[in-house]
N, C-alpha and C positions, 0 to 999 in steps of 0.2 A: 670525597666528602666536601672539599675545600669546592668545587665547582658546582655543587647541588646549593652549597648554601649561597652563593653569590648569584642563581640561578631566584631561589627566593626571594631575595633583597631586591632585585629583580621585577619580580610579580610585584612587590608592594608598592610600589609608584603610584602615583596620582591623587585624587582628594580624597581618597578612604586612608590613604598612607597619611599625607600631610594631618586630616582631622576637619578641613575646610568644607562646605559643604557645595557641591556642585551648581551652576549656572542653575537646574533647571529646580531643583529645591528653592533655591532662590528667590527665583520669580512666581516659585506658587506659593511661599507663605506669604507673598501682599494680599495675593488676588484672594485664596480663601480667609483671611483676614479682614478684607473688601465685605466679601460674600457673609459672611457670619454676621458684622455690624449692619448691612442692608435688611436680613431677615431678623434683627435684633429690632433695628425700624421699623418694617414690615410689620411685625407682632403688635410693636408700643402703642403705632397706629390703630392697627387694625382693636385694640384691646379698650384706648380712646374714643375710637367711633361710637363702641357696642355700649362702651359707660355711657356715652352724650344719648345717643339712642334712647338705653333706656331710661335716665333722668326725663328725658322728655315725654316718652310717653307716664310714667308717674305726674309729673307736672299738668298735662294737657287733659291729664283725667280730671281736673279740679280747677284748671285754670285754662282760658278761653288762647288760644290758639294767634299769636298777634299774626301771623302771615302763612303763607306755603311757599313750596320755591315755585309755581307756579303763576302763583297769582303776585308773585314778585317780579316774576317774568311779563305777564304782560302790563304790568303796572309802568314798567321800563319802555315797553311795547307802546303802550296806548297815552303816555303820560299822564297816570290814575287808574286808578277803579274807584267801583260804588261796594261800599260795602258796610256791612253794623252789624256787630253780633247783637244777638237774642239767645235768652234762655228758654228749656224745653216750657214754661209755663207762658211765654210769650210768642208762641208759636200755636195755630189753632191745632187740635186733635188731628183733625180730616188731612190737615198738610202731614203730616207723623203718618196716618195710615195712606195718606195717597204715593206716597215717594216710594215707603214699603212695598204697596200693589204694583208700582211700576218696577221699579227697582229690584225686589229682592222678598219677594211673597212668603218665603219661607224663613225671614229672619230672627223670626225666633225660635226655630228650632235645629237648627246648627250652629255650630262653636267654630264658625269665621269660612268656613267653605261649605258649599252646599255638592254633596257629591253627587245626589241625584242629576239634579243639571249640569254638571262637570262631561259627567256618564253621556246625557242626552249629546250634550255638545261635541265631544269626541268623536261618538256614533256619526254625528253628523257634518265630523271634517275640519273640525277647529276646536278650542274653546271660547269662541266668542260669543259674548252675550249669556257665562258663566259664573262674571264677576259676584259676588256677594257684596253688599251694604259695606262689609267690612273692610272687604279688600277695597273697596274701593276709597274707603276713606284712607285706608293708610299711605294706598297712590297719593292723595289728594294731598297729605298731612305731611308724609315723611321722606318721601319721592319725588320723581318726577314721570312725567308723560312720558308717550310713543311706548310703542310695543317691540320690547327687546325683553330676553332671557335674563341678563344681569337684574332688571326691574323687578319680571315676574319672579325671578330665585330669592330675592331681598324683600317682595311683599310674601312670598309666600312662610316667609320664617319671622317678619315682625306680625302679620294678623292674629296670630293664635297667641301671642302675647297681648297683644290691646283687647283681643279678649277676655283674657285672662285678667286682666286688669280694670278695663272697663267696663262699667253695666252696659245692656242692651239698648237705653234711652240713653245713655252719653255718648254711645257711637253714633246712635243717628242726629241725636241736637248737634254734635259737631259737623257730621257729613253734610245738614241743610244749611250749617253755617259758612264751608268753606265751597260747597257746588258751585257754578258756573251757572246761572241763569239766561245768561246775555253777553253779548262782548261785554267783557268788562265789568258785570254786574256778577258778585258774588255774592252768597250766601239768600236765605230767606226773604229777610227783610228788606232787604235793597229790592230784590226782585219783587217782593210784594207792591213797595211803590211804585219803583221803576213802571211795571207792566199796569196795575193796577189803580194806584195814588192811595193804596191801604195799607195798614201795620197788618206782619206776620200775624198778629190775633185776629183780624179780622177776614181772613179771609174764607172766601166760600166755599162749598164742596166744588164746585164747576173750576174757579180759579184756582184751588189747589192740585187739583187734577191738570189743568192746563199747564201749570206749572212744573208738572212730576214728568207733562210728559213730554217737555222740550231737552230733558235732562240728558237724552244722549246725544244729543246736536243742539248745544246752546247757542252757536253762534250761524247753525241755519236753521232754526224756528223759532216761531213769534206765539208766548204765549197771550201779546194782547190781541196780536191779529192772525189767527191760527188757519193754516191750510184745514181744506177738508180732511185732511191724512191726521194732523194733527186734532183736531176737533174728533176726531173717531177715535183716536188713541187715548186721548181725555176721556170719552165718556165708558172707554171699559178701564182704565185706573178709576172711574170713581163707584163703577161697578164692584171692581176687586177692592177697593178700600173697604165700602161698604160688606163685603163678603168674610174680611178679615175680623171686622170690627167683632160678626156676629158669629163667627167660628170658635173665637181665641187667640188667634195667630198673633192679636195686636196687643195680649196681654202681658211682654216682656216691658213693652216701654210706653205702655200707658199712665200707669200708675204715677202721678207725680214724684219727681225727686231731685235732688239738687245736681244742677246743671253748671 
């Protein structure tokens, strides 16, 4: 009995005897102690973003958009841009339904993606040239350029919110406000002059057209001095504007309203 029990006393050595807790307990209450406050970060941030986000777009529903990161970028770039907002009543009609015809023919009848053309594009090996009005403004607005997954994952979850929030003629008086016309030359109005020497209000069916249709290569076409590519591309946007005008399609954001 006397050898069993000293045979015990024996076995209980070490940090479970003592109460101390071992080297390797040790070393992992910093590290998940680390870990916990980094995804404590992780959240605050990530929970900060989505508030500024959305303040912003509330904000930008009502109130004119002072920059993009974009157009901050080549402002840094070029030393300036041209640029002046205009509201949707200083804008002529025909530029509203030409950008639509070029842009995004169907924009008033979807709620920030057009699946038809989604559909067509996939079929056909990409989705490029899928974009809707929408998305693209919120690239233009909230984002930034090139074509990566993290972009298209974060437009595709803020669009159907500035839809949701925005009417259908404050999406696009924002998108012709913030476009790319020209190096350098954003929005409407610059571009009206720039190309032209006329205010957004005045421009013509022929020059709004020309203007809608440099929209996916601003900085390689000239809508004052326009290739024949370009000139052809102009006269079926003002074909499609005019198509829109007398279908319906254009009566989401025609109707005047505060911009």
């Amino acid at each position: 009995m006397v050898q069993a029990r000293r045979t015990s006393k024996a076995d209980k050595t070490g940090p479970e005897a003592s109460g101390r807790p071992n080297a390797a307990d040790a070393l992992q209450k910093p590290v998940r102690g680390r870990v916990r406050q980094a995804l404590r970060w992780v959240l605050h941030a990530g929970a900060a973003l989505v508030a500024l986000l959305l303040a912003l777009i509330l904000l930008y529903a009502v109130v004119p958009p002072p920059t993009t990161p974009y157009m901050l970028s080549e402002s840094r770039r070029l030393g300036g841009v041209e640029r002046s907002w205009v509201g949707g009543d200083q804008i002529a009609p025909v530029m509203l339904r030409s950008v639509v015809a070029a842009e995004d023919a169907n924009f008033c009848l979807h709620w920030g993606f057009d699946m038809a053309e989604i559909r067509r594009a996939v079929a056909q090996g990409g989705t490029r040239g899928a974009s809707t009005l929408s998305q693209q403004l919120v690239k233009n607005v909230f984002l930034w350029h090139g074509r990566s997954w993290p972009r298209k994952a974060l437009e595709a979850v803020i669009t159907p919110v500035v839809e949701l929030v925005w009417t259908k003629r404050r999406i696009l008086v924002v998108y012709l406000n913030v476009a790319e016309f020209d190096e350098g030359v954003f929005g409407v109005e610059a571009a009206a002059q720039h190309h032209f020497g006329v205010s957004a209000a005045d421009l013509t069916a022929v020059q709004a057209a020309r203007l809608a249709a440099v929209l996916p290569d601003p900085k390689g076409r000239d809508a004052a001095r326009p290739s024949r590519s370009v000139r052809n591309r102009a006269a079926a946007i003002a074909d499609g504007a005019e198509t829109i005008r007398l279908d319906g399609r254009a009566a989401c954001f025609e109707p005047a309203a505060a911009d």
